[in-house]
N, C-alpha and C positions, 0 to 999 in steps of 0.2 A: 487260858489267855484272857488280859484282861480286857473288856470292852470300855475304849475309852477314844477310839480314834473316830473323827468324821470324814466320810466317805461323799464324794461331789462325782453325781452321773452329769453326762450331758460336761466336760471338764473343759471342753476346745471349742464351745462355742461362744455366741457372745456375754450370754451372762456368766456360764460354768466358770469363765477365766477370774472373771472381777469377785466371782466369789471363793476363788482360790486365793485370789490376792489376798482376801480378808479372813480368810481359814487361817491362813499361813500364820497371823497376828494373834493367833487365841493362844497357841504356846501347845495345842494337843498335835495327837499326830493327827495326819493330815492325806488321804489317800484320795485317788484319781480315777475315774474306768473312761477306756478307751477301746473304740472297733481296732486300733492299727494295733499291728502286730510288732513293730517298731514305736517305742512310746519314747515320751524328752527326760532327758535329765534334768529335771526339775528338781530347784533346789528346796527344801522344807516340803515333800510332797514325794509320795509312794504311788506310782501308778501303776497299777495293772488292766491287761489285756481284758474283756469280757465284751457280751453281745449281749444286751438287754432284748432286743427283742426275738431271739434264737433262746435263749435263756444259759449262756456259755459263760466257762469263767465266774460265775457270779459267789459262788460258793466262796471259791476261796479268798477273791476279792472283799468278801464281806463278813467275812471270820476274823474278830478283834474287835471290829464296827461296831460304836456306840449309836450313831447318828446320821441318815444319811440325807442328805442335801439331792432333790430328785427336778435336775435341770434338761436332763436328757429329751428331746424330742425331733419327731423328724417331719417339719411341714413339708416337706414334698410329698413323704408317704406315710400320714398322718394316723392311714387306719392301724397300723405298727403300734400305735403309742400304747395301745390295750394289751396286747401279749406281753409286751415291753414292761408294763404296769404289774401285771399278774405277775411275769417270771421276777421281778424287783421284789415284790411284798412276800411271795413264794420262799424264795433265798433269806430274806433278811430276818422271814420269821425263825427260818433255821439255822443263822447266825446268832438268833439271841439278839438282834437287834433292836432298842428300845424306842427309837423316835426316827421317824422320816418325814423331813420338810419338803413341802410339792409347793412350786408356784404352777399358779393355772392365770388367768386374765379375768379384770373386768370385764363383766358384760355377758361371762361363761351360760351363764342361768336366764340370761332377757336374750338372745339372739342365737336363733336356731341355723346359726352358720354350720357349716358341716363342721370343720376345724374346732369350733368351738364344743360342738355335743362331746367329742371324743375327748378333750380336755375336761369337762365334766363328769363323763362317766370316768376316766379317770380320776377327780375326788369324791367322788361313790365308792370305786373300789377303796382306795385307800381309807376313808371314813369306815367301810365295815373289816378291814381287816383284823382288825382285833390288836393292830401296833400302836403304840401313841405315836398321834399325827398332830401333825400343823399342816394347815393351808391359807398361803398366802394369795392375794389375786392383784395382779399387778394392772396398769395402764401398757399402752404401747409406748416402745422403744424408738425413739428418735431415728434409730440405723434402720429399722426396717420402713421405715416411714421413706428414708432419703434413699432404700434400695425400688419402693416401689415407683417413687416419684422418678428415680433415673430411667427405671423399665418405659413407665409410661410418658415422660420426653422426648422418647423416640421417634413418636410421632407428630405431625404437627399441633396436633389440638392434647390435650390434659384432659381426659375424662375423669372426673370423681363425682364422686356421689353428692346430689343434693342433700343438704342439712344436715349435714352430719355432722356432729363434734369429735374430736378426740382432745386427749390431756396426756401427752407425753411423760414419760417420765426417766430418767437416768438410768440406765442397769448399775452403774454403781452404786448408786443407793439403793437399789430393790437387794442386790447383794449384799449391802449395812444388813440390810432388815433379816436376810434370810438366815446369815451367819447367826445376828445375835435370837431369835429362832430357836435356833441348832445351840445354844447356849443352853437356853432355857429348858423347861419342860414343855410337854405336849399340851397345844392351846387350843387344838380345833380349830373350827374356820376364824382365822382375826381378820381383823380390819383391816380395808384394801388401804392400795401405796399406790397413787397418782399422782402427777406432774402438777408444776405449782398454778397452771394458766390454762383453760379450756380454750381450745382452738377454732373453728371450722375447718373442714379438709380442704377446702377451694382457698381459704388463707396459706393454710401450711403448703399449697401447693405452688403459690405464688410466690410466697417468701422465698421455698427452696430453691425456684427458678432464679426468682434475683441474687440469690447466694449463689449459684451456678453459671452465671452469667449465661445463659438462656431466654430466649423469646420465643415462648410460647402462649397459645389460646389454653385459658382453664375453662373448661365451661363442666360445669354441675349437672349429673343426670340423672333421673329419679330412676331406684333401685325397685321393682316391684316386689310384692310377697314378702313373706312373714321375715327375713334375713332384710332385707331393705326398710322395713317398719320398724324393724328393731335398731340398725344403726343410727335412724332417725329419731328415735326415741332418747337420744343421748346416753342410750345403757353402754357405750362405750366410755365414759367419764364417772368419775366418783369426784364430784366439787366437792362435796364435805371431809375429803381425804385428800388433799391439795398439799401433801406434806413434804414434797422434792424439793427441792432447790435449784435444781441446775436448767434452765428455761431452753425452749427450743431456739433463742434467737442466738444463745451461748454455744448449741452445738451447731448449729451453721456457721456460725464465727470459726469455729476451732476444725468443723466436718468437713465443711462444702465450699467454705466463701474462698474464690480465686483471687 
């Protein structure tokens, strides 16, 4: 068989889709993994069933696999992402598979958030696996930005964190980036992909309110120990990787604004 198709985990979430959209465009084939046992008829796009972190299904999912695109992960049960990891590199080495692209986030290596260690040690694993890798590291996502600001609107007052900056950035273009990636050959860590504008959170928090039609109190709280030094630190932002386009007052326009 020959190895020439790329393989997108993580295929139903919010980046896996956009980066299917831009798989679809290379002209290779083009394969899926999914937990359901019932997957879509997708057009330009092979899905099969598999459980990364059970380590099931993987085999045959990844037999013909040129390249795999590693979007897969579960923040609510975060410590998963490591078996999940191992049983991925596991399989793929014994598909013959020659390149697997990992996004992980800015900031991975400065901020000893729990969320963050385990995306780390996941590009450890992957860096010593012995596969050509690529590791990209992104900015946050606009969506989870407006899913955490709707959580915390619930209440009367906004709590976020003093000083802190973030730099949004689009998933579809984190997915330009990852595709053309998975084009290329194996690059080791490249250069991060952030959002064109640095923010503060009590900004982005206030904006999203007025796109929301919402009145609420933002008030800033300081985060103690080494995880609240660190977001202070602005190691959530790469400004000399300001390379997106698409700004956060455009996805409130198109996301949030009533």
């Amino acid at each position: 068989m020959k190895n020439d198709a790329i393989m997108v985990t993580g295929a139903t979430g919010t980046l896996g889709r956009e980066v299917l959209e831009q798989a679809r465009r290379t002209g290779l084939p083009v394969r899926a993994l999914s937990r359901r046992a019932a997957l879509p008829d997708d057009v330009g796009v092979t899905w099969y069933t598999g459980d990364l972190a059970k380590g099931v299904g993987l085999d045959e999912a990844f037999a013909g696999v040129r390249t795999i695109i590693h979007c897969a992960t579960d923040i609510r049960r975060f410590k998963h992402d490591i078996p999940a990891f191992h049983h991925l590199l596991e399989s793929a080495k014994r598909a013959g598979v020659e390149h697997v692209v990992n996004v992980s986030i800015v900031g991975t290596d400065r901020i000893p958030y729990p969320y963050y260690r385990i995306k780390l040690e996941g590009e450890r694993l992957l860096a010593a696996s012995g596969i050509g890798w690529t590791n990209l590291r992104a900015t946050q996502f606009p969506g989870l930005l407006d899913t955490v600001f709707t959580v915390l609107s619930k209440l009367p007052v906004v709590l976020v964190p003093t000083r802190t900056v973030c730099q949004p950035v689009d998933p579809r273009e984190v997915a330009d980036r990852l595709v053309e990636l998975a084009l290329d050959g194996p690059a080791g860590q490249v250069p991060d992909l952030a959002g064109p504008a640095v923010h503060t959170v009590d900004r982005l928090a206030r904006t999203w309110l007025r796109a929301a039609g919402k009145r609420r109190l933002v008030l800033p709280v300081f985060v103690p120990g080494k995880a609240g030094a660190g977001f202070r630190s602005g190691a959530l932002t790469a400004p000399d990787r300001a390379v997106g386009r698409r700004t956060w007052e455009e996805y409130l326009a198109e996301k949030v604004a009533r």
